[in-house]
N, CA, C and O atoms as a GROMACS GRO file, in nm:
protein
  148
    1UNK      N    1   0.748  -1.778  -1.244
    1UNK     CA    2   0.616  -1.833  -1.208
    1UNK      C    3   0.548  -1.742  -1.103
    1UNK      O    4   0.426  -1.731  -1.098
    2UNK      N    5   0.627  -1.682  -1.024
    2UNK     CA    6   0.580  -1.590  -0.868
    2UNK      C    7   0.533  -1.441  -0.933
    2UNK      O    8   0.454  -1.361  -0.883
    3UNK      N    9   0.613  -1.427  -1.075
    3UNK     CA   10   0.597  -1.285  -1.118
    3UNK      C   11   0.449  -1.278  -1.194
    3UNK      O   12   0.381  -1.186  -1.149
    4UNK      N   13   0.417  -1.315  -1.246
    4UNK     CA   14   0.269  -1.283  -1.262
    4UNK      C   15   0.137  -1.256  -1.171
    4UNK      O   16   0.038  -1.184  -1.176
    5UNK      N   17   0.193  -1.361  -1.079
    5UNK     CA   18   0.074  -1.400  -0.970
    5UNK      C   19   0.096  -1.207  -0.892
    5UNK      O   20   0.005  -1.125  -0.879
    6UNK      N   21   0.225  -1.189  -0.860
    6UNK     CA   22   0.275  -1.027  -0.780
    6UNK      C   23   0.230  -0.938  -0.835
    6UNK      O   24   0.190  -0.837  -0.776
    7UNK      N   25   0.226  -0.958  -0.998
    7UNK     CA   26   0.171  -0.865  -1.103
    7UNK      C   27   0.047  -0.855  -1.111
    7UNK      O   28   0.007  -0.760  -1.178
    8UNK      N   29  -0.056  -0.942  -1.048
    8UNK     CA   30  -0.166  -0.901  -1.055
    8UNK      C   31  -0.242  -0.873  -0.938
    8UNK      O   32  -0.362  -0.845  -0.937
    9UNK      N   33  -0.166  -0.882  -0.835
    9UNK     CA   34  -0.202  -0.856  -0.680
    9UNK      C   35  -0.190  -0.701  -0.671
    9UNK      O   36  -0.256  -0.621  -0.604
   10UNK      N   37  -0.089  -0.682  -0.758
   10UNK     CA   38   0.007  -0.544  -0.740
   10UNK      C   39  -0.150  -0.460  -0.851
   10UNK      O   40  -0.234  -0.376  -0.817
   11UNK      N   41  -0.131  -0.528  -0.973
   11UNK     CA   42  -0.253  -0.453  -1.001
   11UNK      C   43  -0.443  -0.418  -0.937
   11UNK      O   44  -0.528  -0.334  -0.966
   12UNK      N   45  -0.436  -0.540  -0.839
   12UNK     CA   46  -0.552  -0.531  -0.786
   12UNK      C   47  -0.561  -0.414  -0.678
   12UNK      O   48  -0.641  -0.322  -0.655
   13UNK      N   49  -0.444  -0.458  -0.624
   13UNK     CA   50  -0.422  -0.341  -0.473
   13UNK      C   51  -0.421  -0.186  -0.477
   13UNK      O   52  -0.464  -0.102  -0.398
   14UNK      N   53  -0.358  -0.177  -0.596
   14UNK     CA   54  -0.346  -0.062  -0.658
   14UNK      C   55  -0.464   0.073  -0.664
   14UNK      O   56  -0.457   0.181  -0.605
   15UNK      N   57  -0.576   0.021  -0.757
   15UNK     CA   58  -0.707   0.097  -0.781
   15UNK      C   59  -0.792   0.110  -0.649
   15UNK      O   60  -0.878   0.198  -0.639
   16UNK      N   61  -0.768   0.024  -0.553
   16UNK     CA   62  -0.902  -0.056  -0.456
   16UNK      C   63  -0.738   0.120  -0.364
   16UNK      O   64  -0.764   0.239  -0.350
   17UNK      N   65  -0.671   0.085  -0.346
   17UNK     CA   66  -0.577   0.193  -0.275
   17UNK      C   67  -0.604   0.376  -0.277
   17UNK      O   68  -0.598   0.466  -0.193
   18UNK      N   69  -0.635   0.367  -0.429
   18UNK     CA   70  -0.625   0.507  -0.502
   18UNK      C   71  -0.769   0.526  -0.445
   18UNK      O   72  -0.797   0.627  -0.379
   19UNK      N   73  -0.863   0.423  -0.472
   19UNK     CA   74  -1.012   0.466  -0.428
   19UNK      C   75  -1.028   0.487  -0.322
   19UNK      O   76  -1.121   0.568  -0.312
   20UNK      N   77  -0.985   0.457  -0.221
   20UNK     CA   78  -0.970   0.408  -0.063
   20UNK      C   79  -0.957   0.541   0.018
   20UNK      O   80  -1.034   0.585   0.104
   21UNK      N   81  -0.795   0.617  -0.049
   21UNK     CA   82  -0.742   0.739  -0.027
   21UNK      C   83  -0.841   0.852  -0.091
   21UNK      O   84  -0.877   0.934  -0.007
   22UNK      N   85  -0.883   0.868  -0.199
   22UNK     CA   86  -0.970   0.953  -0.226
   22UNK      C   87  -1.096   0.932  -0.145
   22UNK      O   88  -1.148   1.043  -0.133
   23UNK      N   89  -1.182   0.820  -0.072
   23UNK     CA   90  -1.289   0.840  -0.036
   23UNK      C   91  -1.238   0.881   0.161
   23UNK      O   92  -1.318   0.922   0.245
   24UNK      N   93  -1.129   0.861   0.177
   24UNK     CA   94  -1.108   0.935   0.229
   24UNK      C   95  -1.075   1.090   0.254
   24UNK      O   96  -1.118   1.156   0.349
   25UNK      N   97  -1.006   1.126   0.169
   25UNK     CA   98  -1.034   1.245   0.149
   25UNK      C   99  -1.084   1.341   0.152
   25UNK      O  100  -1.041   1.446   0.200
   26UNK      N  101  -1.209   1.317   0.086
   26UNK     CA  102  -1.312   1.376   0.076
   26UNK      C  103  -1.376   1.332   0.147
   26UNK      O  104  -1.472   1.403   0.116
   27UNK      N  105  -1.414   1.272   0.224
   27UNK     CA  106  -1.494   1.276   0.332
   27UNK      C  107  -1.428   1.326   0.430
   27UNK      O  108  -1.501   1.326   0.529
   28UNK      N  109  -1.286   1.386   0.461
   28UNK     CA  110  -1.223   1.450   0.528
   28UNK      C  111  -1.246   1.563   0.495
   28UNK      O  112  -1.249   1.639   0.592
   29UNK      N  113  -1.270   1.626   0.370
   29UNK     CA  114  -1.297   1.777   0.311
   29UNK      C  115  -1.391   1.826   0.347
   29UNK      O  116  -1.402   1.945   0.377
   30UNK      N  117  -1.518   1.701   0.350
   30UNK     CA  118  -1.674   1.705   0.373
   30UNK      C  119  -1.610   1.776   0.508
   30UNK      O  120  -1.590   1.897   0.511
   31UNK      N  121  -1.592   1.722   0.576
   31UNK     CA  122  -1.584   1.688   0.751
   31UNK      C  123  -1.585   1.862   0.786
   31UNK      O  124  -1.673   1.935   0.830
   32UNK      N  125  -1.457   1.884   0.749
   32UNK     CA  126  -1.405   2.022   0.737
   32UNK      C  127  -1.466   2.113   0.712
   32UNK      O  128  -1.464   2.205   0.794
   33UNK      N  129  -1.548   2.130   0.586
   33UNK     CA  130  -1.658   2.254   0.559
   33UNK      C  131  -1.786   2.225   0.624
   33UNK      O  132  -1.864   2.313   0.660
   34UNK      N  133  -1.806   2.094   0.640
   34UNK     CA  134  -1.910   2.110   0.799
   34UNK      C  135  -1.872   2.181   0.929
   34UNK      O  136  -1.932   2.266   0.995
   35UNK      N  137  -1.791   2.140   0.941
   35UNK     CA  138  -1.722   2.214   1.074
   35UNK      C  139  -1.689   2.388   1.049
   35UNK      O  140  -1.700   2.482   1.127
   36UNK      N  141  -1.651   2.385   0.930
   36UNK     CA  142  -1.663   2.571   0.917
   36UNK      C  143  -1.793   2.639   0.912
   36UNK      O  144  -1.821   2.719   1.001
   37UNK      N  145  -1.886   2.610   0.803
   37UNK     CA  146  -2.033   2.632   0.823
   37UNK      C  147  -2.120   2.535   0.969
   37UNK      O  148  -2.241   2.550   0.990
   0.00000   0.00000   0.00000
């Protein structure tokens, strides 16, 4: 009964994570070639 409910938390957390880290990222990259130019 607990395993579905984990299974879809696990899938929510997931994408919202991957997006999270990439918009960090790149706005860390941004950051960086501002600071060089």
């Amino acid at each position: 009964m607990i395993e579905p409910l984990l299974f879809g938390i696990v899938l929510g957390i997931i994408p919202v994570t991957l997006i999270g880290l990439f918009v960090a990222a790149f706005l860390q990259y941004r950051r960086q070639n501002t600071f060089r130019f």
